[in-house]
N, C-alpha and C positions, 0 to 999 in steps of 0.2 A: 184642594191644595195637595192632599196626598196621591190624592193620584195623577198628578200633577210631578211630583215628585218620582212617583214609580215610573211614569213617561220618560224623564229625564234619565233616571238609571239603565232604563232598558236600552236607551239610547246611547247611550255608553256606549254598554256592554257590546252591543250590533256596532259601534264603530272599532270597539279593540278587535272583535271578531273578525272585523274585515280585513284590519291591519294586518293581523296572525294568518288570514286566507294566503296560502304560495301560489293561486293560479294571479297571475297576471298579462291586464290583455292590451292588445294593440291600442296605442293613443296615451297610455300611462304616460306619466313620466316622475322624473327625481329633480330635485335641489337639493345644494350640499349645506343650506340654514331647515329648510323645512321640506319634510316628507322625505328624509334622503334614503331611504332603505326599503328595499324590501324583506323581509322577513320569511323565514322556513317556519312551516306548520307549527312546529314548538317554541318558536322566538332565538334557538339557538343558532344558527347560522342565519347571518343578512347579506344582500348583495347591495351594494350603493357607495352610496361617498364614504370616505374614510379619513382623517385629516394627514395630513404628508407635507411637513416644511412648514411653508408658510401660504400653502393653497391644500389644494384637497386631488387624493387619488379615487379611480375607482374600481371596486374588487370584491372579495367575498373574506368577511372574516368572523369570529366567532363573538355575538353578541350577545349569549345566555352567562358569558363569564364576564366577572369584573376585570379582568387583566385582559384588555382587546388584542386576538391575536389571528394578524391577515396570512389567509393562506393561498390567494391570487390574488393577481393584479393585471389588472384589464392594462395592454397597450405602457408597458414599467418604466418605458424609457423615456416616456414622454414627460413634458412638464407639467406642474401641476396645473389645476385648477383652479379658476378663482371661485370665490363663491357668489356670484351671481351665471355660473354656467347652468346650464339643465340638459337632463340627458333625456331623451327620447326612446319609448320604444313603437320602432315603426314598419312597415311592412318589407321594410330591407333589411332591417338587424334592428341594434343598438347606438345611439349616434349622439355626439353632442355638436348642436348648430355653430357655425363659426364662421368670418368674414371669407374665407377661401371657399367654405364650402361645409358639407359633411365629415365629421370626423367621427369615424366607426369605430368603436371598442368593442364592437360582437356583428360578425356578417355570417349570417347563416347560409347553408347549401342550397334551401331557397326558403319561399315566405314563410313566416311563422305566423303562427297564430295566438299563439298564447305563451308564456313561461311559466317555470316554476322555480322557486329557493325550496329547492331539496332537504331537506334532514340531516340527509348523510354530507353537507356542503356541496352538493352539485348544482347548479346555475343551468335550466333547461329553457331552451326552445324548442317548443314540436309546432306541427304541420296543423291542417286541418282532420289529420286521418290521423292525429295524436302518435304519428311517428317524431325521431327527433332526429330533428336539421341543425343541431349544435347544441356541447355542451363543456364546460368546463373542463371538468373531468381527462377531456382530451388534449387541452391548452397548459398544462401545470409549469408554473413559473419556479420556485422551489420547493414545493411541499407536495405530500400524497397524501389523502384520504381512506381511513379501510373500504376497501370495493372500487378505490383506483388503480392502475396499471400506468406503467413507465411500458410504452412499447421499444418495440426493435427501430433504431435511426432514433431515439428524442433524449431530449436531454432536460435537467434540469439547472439552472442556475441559480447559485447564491444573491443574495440580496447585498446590496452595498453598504449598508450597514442596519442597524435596528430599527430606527428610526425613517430610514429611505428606502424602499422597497424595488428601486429599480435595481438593473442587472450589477452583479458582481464580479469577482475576479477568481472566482469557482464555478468546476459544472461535472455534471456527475451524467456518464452517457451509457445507456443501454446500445451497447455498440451489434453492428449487425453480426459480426462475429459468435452473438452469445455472450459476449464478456463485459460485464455492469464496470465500468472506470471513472475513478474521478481524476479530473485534470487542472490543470489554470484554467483561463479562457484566453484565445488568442496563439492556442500551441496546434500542433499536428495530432491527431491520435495515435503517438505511437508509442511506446513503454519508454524512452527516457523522460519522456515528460509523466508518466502516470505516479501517481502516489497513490491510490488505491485498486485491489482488481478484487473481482469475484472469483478470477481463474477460471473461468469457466470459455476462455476462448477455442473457438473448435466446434463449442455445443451447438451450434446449424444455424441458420435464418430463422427470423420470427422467435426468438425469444423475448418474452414480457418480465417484468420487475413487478410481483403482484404483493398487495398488500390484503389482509385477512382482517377480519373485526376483534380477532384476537392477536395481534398487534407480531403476528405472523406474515415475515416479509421472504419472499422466494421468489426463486426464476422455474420459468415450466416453458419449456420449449414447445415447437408448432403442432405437438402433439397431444399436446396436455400435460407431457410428465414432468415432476419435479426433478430437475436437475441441480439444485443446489438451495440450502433454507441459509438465507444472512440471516435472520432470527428465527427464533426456535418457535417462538407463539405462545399457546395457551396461556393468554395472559386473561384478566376476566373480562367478560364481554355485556355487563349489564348494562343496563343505560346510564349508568354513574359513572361509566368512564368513560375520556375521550384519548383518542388516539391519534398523531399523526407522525408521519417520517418529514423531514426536513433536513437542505443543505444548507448548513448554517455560515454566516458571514466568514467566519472563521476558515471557512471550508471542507469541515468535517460533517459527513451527514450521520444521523441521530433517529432514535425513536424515542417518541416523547408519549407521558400519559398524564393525564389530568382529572382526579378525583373530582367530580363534579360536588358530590356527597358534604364532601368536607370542606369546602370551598378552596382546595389548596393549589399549591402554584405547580406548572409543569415541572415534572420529573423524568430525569434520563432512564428509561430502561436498556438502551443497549445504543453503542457508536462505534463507526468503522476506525476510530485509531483513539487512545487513550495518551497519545502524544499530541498536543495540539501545535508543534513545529511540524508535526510532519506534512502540511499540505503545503505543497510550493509554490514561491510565489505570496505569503502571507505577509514577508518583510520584502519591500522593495528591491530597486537596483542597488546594489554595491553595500548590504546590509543582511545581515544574517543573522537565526533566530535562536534565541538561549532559555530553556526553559528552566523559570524560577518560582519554585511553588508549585506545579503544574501550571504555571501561567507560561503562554509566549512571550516574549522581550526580543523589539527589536531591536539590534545594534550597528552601529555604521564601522563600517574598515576605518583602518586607523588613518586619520587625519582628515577625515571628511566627516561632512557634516550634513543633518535631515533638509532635503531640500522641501520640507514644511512639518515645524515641530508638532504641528497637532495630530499627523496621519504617519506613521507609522510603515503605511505601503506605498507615501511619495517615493519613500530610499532616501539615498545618501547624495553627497558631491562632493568632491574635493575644497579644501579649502586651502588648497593653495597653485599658484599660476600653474601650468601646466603644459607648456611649451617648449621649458628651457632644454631642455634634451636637444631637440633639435635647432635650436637658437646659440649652444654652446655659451650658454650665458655664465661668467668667468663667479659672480655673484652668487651663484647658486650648483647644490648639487642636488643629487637624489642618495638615495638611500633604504634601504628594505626592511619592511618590518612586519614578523610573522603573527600568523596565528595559528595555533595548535587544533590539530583534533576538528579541525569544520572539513566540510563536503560544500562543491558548488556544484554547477551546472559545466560539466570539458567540454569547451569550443574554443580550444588550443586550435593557435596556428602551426606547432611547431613544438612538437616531441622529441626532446635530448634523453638519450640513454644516457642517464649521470644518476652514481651512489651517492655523492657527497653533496651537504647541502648546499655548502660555499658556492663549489663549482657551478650550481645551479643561481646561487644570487649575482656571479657574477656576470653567467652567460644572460640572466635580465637586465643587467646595469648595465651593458656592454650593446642592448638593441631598444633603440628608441622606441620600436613596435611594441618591446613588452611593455604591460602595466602592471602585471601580476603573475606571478608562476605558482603554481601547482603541485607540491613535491611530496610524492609518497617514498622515497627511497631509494627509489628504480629508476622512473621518471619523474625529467622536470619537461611541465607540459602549461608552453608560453602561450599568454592569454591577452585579450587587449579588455578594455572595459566599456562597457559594466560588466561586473561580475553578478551573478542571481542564482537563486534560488539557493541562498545559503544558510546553513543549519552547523550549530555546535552536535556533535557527534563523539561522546567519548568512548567509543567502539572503535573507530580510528585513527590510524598514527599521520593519517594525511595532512598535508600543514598547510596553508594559503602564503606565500610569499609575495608581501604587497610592496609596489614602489613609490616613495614618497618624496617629496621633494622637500628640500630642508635649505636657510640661507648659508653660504657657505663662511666660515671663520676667516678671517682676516690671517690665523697663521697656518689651515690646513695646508696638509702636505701634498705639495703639487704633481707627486707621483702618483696620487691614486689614480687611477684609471677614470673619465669621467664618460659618461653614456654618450655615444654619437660621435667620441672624439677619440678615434684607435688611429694611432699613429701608423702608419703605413706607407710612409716616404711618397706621396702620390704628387705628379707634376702638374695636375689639373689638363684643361682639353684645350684652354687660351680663348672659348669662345665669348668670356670678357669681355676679353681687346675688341671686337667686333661693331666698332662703335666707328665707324671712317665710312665715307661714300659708297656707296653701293659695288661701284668698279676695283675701288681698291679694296672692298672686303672681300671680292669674290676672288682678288690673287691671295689676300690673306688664309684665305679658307683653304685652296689648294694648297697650301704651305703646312695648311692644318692638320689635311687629309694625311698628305705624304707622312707629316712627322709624326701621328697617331699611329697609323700601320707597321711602321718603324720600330715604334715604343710603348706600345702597348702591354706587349709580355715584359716591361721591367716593372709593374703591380704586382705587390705578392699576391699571393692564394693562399685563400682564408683554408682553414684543416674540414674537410666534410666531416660531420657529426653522424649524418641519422646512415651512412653507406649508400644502397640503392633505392632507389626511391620504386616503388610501388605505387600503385594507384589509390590505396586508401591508406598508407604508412605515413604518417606526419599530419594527413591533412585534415582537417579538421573542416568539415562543412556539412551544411545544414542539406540532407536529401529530401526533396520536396516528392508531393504527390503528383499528378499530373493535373489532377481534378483541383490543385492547390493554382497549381500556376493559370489553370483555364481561369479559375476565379481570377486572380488575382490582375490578370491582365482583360479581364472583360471576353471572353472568347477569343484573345486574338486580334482585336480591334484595331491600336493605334502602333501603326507599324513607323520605326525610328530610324532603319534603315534595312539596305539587303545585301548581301555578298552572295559569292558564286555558288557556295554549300550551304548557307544558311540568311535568315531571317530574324531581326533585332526589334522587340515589342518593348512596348513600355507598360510597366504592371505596379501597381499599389500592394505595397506589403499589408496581409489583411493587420485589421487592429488599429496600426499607427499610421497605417496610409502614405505611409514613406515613399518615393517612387524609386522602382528599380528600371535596371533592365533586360529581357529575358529573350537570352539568343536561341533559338527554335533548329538547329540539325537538320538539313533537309536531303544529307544523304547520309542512307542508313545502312550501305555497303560498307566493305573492309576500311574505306577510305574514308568515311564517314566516322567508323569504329574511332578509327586510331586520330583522327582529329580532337574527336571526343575527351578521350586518356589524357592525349598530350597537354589540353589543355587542361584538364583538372590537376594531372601530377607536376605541370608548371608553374600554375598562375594561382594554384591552390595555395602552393608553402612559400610563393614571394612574399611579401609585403615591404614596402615602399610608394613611399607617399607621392610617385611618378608612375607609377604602376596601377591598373585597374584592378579592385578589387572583386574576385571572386569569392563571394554570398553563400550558392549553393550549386546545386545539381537536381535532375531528374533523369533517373533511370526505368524506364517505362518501356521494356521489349522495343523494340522500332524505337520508341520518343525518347530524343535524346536532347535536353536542352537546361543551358547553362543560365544562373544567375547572377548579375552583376551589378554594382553600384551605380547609379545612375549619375550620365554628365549631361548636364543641360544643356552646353553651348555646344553640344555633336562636336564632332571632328574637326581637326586642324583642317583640311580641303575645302570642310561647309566653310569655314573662316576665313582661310587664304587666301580661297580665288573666287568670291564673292566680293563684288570692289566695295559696296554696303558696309560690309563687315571686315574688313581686312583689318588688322592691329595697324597702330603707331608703332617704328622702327625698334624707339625701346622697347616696347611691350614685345615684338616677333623676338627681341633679343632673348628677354627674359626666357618666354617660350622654349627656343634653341638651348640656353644651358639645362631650363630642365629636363629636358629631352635626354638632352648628355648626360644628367645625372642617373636618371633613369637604365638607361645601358652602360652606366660603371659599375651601379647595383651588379646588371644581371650577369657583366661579365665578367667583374670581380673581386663580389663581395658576397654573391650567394652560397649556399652551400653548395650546389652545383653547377658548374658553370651552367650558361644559355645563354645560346644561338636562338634569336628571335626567327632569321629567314625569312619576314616579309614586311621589313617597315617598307610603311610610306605613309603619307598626310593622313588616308582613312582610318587607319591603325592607330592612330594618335587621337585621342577623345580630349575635351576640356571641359570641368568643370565649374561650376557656377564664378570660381575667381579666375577662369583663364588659365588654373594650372594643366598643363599637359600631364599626359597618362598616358602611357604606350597599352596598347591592348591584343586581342588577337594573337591567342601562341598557339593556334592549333596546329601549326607548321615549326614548329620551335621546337630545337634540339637541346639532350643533355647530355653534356660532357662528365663521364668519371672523372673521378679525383687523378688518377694518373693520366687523362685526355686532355691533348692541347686539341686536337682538329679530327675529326669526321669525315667519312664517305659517303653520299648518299645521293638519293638523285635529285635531277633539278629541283628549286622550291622558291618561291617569291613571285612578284609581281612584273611584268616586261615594263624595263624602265628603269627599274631599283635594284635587277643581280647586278653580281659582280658579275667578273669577268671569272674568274674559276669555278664557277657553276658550269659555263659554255664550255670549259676545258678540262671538266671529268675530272679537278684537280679536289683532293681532300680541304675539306672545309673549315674555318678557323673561327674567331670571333671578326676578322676584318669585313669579313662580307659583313655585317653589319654596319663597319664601318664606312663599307662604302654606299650603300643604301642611306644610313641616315646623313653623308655627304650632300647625296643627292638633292635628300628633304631638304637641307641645309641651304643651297642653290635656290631652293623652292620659297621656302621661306624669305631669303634677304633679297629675290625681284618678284616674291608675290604674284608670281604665273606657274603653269606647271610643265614638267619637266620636258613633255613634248606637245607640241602644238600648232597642227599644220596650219592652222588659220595664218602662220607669221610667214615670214619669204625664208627658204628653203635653208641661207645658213644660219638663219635664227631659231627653225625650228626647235631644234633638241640642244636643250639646255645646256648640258654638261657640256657636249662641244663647242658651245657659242663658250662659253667660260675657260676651258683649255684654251680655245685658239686666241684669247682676249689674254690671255697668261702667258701663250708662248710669244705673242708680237711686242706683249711688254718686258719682254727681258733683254 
């Protein structure tokens, strides 16, 4: 019986033995109720299931501690696990079976033979000739290891919260530059978006972010030398301590130790900012962060509210309509309401040189585009929203002026100025009235023409603010990489349309998948140049909700190509003379005034005037409800504040100039007039302007319509 007993014990002992054994070989496998781990030599690091939500992850975390703490994760973004999954390891990698097929959470460079759970937390595959064909170590999700490296190009990202181990909305990049930066996730690599640097940009290719057993974190460029210590080291290195670096949900990344001795909880040795506002992006859209206690607090602008009370980095909304601006709703007004002392993210459309604060609330309440202003003293720099990445700052005097809408008093006083509603004596364009038979609108319309041209110049002119415009003065847009838009549009793939200099892709904003659209430059002479310009320093500082909105830019030597809001229904032309799709009479109506509204904007109401030069239907874009969008100004002139009309040479479409192009005569805002007459024509018989398929005096529009006007007088 006892040695019966002593059998039993040895038998144990030879089965924990085997457990604690790290070689593991081909044909093993894991469950996440039984056998789910493998184990490192000392029992202190395991690789296997891990529990996550309400299923199971799988990774590598520290098992010799009471407080389980993951420092990979296999495949972070996927869903969980249930717990009747089983992971294989098999002569292709690491795989869990599933109705579609294999799902790999480790593919090696080739077969493996066997693994090991390292010591140090590294997760190895080798070969038959015990080289290694994958290992952890090279995959780090947010955390380093002493005796890991952050190479040149990788990055790290934060975990989504404590509890969820998939990616976050931090990442911290060994950029190739040499320079360790932390950013949001979802931005450009470029310094308005960085909250942390090592400055060490310049220091060459191939630098590494290395970590030491004594808790010594540095960069050593391709040569081996230390170019710069984030921590200093000589911390102790017995086997009683543990060590790791981590970017924490929060966003700030940290060196941590953990006395194994005393069995005590992780402790901060050293982290890149002792502010934990300062990583942006931590409080959502239209909410900014106040630190209290050293704690973050996020806060919402005033009058909005957390679009989900539990999370903190949903952001804010408005809680209230949000329209009336441009509804001129008699019920309602807006009104401004500061905050002192915050910093956001400037992607002002529209920089005013103004001292005074007033002046500045008022030039917001006075443009339905603004939603917030910006005002350090100097400048007020107009924003529309969301506003982001906002932080209380009491280091500066910069103040956020937000616009809020409030219901209006039954005795306010009717002289305040109300947004969207500047009196300006205007007679309108009449293209209302435009509601009669096709014959009699088309004499209507020449009646229209005539008495536009006539009276146009009795609109005043709004006072220019910013003087001349410059190519980057006022405008406020987002400069893309080129390798941003190649992404972004799939190589170039789904082309939306093409004109004579250039080429219109449709591209996915990374992140939110937004769709845009990204016009490509395909001449990159003088003429190409100044295409280019015109359009940025025009289309950049409009805004009007008839107007295409210019996004961004890439300026790339030769690659010159613009970004713009994307309209789904193409162009008035796809619409018009497609007999499928052509509008009902009201709906073409609708169309045509906003068209009209569109070029009262540019002619005047902008701060400087604009001469578009080449309407016509393709130049017209609509939008998912039908609204028109005038687009294309890369042929589009600007008038100084003391400019009624221009000299220049030809410009437009054959069909759509006037007639003072052909006559070398100086150019005014009626050429447009007469161009979108044309559209106009186009519009209410829905054919286009010339069209030799018809019998020779039907061809061309305009004249078939003059001579239909002169027989009926």
């Amino acid at each position: 019986m006892a040695c019966l007993a002593c059998l039993l014990a040895l038998a144990f002992v030879a089965a924990e033995a085997q457990q604690m054994q790290s070689n593991i070989s081909q044909g093993s496998s894991l469950t996440p109720t039984t056998n789910s781990t493998w184990l490192s030599r000392s029992g202190l690091y395991a690789f296997g299931f891990y529990r996550q939500g309400n299923g199971y992850a799988v990774g590598i975390f520290l098992a010799g501690i009471p407080e389980e703490t993951v420092v990979w994760t296999a495949n972070r973004d996927d869903p969980p696990f249930s717990n009747n999954a089983t992971l294989r390891f098999t002569g292709d990698g690491l795989a869990l079976p599933t109705a579609e097929g294999q799902n790999y959470l480790v593919k090696p460079s080739s077969t493996p033979s066997y693994a090991s759970m390292l010591d140090s937390g590294n997760f190895v595959l080798y070969n038959s000739s015990r080289e290694i064909v994958w290992q952890s170590f090279d995959h780090p999700t947010d955390t380093l290891l002493p005796g890991q490296r952050l190479l040149s190009g990788n990055e790290l990202f934060s975990a989504k919260s404590e509890a969820d181990h998939s990616t976050g909305i931090f990442r911290l990049k060994m950029q190739n530059d040499g320079n360790l930066v932390q950013y949001p996730v979802d931005t450009p690599d470029t310094r308005p978006y960085a909250f942390y640097s090592s400055s060490t940009s310049g220091a060459g290719e191939n630098v590494t972010l290395n970590f030491g057993a004594d808790g010594h974190l540095y960069l050593l460029n391709r040569n081996g030398t230390n170019i710069r210590n984030i921590t200093e080291g000589g911390l102790p290195t017995d086997e009683g301590k543990l060590y790791l670096m981590r970017i924490d949900v929060g966003g700030i990344f940290r060196l941590y130790s953990h006395d194994l001795k005393k069995n005590a909880n992780w402790s901060v040795q050293w982290e890149s900012s002792n502010d934990k506002c300062d990583p942006k992006g931590l409080c959502g859209l239209n909410s900014y962060c106040v630190s209290i206690d050293l704690q973050p607090d996020c806060r919402c602008l005033p009058r909005f509210e957390y679009v989900n009370q539990g999370n903190q980095t949903s952001g804010c909304e408005r809680n209230f309509v949000a329209d009336a601006c441009k509804n001129r709703n008699e019920n309602f007004t807006y009104t401004m309401e500061e905050l002192e002392s915050t910093t956001w993210e400037d992607v002002s459309y529209m920089n005013l040189r103004l001292s005074d604060r007033n002046d500045c609330i008022q030039g917001c309440l006075e443009d339905c585009n603004c939603e917030a202003a910006l005002f350090d003293g100097t400048n007020c720099r107009k924003q529309r929203l969301p506003l982001r990445y906002g932080r209380r700052d009491t280091g500066t005097s910069d103040r956020a002026l937000i616009k809020v809408g409030v219901p209006r008093k039954p005795d306010t006083d009717p002289r305040i100025v109300q947004p969207g509603n500047k009196k300006k004596g205007r007679t309108g364009i009449l293209i209302i009235g435009l509601s009669f038979t096709a014959f009699g609108s088309i004499l209507l319309l020449i009646s229209v023409i005539v008495w536009w041209k006539h009276n146009v110049w009795a609109y005043k002119r709004m006072s220019a603010v910013n003087g001349d415009l410059e190519l980057n003065e006022g405008v406020a847009l987002r400069r893309y990489a080129y390798e941003e838009l190649e992404e972004m549009t799939n190589n170039f793939k789904e082309e939306l349309g093409r004109g004579a200099s250039s080429t219109v892709y449709k591209g996915l904003i990374l992140g939110t998948q937004k769709p845009v659209a990204v016009k490509r430059l395909e001449k990159v002479a003088a003429e190409g140049e100044t295409e280019f310009q015109t359009e940025i320093r025009v289309i950049g500082r409009t805004h009007h909700k008839n107007l295409v909105r210019l996004l961004g830019y890439c300026l790339d030597g030769a690659k010159k190509l613009l970004v713009y809001e994307y309209m789904s229904n193409g162009s008035l032309a796809d619409v018009l003379f497609t007999r499928e799709r052509q509008p009902f009479w009201e709906e073409r109506m609708g169309i045509a005034r906003n068209i009209a509204r569109g070029f009262l904007y540019l002619h005047e109401e902008c701060d400087a005037q604009i001469i578009h030069c080449d309407i016509k239907p393709q130049n017209i874009l609509l939008d998912e409800f039908m609204c028109p969008k005038i687009s294309d100004f890369g042929l589009a002139k600007l008038l100084k504040a003391d400019q009624t009309r221009t000299t220049t040479g030809i410009r437009g479409t054959k069909g759509y100039v006037a007639p003072e192009w052909h006559r070398k005569m100086p150019i005014t805002v009626k050429a447009d007039v007469y161009s979108f007459g044309i559209v106009l024509l186009e519009i209410i018989c829905c054919r286009r302007n010339v069209d030799w398929s018809l019998p020779e005096e039907e061809a061309i529009l305009d004249e078939l319509a003059y001579n239909n006007y002169h027989t009926s007088r």
